[in-house]
C-alpha positions as CSV (number, residue, x, y, z in Angstrom):
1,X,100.4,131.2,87.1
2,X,103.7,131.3,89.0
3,X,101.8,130.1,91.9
4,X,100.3,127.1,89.9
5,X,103.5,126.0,89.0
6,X,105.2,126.3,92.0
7,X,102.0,124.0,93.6
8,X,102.9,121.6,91.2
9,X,106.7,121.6,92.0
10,X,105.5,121.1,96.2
11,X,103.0,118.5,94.9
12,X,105.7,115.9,92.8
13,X,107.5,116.4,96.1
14,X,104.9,115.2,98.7
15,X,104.1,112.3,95.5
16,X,108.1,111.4,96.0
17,X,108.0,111.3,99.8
18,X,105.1,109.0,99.5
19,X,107.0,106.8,96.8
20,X,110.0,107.2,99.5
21,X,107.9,105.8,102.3
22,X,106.8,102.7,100.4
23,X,110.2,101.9,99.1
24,X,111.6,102.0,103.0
25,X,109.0,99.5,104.1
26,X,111.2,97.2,102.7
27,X,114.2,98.0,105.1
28,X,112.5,97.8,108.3
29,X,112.6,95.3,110.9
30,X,109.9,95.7,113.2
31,X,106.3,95.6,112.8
32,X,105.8,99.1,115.2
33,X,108.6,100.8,112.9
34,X,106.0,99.4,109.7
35,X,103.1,101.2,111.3
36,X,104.9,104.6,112.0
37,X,106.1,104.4,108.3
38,X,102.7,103.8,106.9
39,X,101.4,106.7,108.8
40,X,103.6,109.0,107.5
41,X,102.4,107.9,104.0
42,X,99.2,108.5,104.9
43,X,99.8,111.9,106.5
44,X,101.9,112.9,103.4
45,X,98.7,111.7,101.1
46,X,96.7,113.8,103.1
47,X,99.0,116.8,102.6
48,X,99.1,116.5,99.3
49,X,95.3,116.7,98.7
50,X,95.0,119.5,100.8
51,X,97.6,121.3,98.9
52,X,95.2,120.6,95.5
53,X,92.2,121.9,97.4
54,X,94.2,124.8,98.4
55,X,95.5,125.4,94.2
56,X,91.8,124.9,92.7
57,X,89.6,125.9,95.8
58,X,87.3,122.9,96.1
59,X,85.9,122.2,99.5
60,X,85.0,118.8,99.3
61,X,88.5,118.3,99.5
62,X,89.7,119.8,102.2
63,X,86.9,117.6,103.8
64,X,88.4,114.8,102.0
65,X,92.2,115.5,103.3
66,X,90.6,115.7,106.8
67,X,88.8,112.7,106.4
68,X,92.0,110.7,105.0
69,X,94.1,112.3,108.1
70,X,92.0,111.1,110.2
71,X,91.6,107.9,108.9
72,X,94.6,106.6,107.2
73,X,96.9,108.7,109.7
74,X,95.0,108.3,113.1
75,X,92.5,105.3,113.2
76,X,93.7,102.8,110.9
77,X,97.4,103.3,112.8
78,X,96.2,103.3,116.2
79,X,94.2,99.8,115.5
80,X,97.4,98.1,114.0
81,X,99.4,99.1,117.0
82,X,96.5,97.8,118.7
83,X,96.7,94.3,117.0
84,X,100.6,94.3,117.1
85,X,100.0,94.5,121.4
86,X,97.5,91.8,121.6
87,X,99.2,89.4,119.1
88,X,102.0,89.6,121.6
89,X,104.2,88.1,119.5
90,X,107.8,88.6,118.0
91,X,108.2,92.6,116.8
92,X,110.5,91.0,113.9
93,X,108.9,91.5,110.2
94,X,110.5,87.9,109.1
95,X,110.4,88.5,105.4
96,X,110.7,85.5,102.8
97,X,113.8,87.4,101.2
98,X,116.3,89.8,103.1
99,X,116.0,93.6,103.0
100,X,118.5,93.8,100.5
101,X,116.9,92.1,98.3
102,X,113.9,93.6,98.6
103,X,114.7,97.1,98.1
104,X,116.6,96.3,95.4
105,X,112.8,94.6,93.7
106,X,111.1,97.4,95.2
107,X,113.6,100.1,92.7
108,X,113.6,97.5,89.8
109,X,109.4,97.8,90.2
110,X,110.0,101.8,89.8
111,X,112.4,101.8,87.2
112,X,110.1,99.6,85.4
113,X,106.8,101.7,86.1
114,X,109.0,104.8,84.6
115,X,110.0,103.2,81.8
116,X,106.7,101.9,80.8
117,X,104.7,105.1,81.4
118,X,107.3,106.6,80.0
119,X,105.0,107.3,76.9
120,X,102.3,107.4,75.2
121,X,99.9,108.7,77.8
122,X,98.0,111.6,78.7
123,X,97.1,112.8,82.2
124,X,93.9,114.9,82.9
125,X,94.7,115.9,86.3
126,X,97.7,116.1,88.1
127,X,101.6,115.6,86.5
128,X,102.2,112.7,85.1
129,X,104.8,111.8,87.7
130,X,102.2,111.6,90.1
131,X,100.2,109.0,88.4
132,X,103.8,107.0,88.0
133,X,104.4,106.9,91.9
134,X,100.9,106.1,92.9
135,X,100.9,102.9,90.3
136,X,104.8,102.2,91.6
137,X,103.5,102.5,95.4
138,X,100.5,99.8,94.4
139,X,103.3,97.5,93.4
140,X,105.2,98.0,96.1
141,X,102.7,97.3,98.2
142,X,101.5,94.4,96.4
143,X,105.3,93.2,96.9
144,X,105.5,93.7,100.7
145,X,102.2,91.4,100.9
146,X,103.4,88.6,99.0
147,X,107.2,88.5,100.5
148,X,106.0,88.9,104.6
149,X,105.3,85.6,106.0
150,X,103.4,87.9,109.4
151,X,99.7,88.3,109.0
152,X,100.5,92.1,110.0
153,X,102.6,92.7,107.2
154,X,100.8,91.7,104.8
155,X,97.4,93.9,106.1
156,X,100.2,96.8,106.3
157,X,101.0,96.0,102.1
158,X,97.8,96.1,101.0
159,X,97.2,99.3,103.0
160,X,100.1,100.4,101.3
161,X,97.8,99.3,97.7
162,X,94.9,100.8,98.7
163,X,96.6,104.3,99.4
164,X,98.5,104.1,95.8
165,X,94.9,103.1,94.3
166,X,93.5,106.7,96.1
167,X,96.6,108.3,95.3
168,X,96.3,106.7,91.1
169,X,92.7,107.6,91.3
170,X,93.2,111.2,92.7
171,X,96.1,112.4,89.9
172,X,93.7,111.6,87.5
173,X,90.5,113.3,88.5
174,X,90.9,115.9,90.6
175,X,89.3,114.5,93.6
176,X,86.5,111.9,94.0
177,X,83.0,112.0,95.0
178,X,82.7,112.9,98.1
179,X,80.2,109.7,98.4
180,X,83.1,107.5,97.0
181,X,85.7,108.6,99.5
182,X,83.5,108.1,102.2
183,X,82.7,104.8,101.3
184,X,86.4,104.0,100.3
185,X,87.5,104.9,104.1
186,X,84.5,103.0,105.6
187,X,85.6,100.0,103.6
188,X,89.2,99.9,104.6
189,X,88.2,100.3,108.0
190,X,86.0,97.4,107.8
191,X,88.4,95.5,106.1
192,X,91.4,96.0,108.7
193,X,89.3,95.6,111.2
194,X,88.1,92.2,109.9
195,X,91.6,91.3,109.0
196,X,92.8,92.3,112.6
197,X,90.4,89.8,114.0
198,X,91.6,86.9,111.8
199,X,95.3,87.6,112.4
200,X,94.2,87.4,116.3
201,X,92.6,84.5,115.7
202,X,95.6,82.5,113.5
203,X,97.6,83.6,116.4
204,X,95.4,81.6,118.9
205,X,95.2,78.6,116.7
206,X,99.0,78.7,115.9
207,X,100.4,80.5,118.6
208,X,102.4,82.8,115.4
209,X,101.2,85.0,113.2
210,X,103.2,83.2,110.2
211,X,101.0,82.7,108.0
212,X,103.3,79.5,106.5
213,X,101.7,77.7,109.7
214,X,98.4,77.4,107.5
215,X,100.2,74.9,105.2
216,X,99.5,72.6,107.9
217,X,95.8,72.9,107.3
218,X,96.4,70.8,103.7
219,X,94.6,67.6,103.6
């Protein structure tokens, strides 16, 4: 029982560093300094399932914690660096508002997520803090896409969702299908890969990456 609980202590802390890691996107400046810090999310998400297949002894996820290392902290990171070389173009973020500003959303967003879930809900799975950071980390990341003008900041904030969605979906239940993770991963990695191609291809049209050059396409 000891053991259990002291799982669940190491568990809220991996769920913190994650919530940590979001919130810091918001303070940096360049695009390869973005892709490190999303990496280390990913890693720590990663951790943090292996840690639950360790507590309940399940091995489809210690596949799955493999597969989301691998993924997440390997592939996905190695193609955005990959995109950030051939876009060749400044390594600045350029966000709409400063980074003040938008850590200071980014802890109004949690302070709001904690007051709502406050209570008057019941969690299944893992601590309820848990499910509060992943749904605080899908803000976040819904944040960072709508206040980057970059193409590549925007792909990196709704990787940022998509790991609080896995993250949301994992305190709840356990663990997934293994059928569903698989199919999660392959979509993402579909999806950045198509994204990667239309951020290349703005910046050959453009010659940037900002997205507010598109406004120009208004008849």
């Amino acid at each position: 029982m000891k053991n259990w609980i002291e799982a669940f202590y190491v568990i809220d802390y991996i769920s913190v560093g994650i919530l940590l890691t979001a919130i810091s996107i918001n303070a940096v400046r360049r695009l390869e300094t973005c892709v490190k810090v999303y990496t280390l999310n990913s890693l720590l998400l990663s951790l943090l399932i292996a840690i639950v297949a360790t507590m309940i002894n399940e091995a489809h996820l210690y596949v799955a914690s493999f597969i989301t290392m691998l993924g997440k902290g390997m592939l996905i990171p190695l193609f955005l660096r990959r995109i950030v070389r051939q876009l060749k173009v400044t390594h600045e973020v350029e966000p709409y508002v400063s980074n003040a500003v938008s850590l200071t959303i980014s802890g109004i967003l949690v302070a709001v997520v904690y007051a709502s879930l406050r209570e008057g809900i019941f969690v299944t799975g893992l601590s309820r803090n848990v499910l509060q950071i992943s749904i605080a980390v899908i803000l976040i990341g819904l944040f960072i896409m709508i206040s980057r003008r970059k193409a590549i900041t925007q792909i990196i904030g709704l990787l940022f969702m998509e790991n609080g969605l896995f993250l949301a979906g994992f305190s709840l239940t356990f663990g997934m299908p293994m059928i569903i993770e698989l199919g999660v991963l392959f979509d993402m990695l579909m999806g950045i890969i198509i994204l990667g191609f239309f951020a290349v291809q703005i910046k050959r049209a453009f010659a940037s990456t900002n997205l507010d050059k598109l406004s120009t396409l208004k008849g």
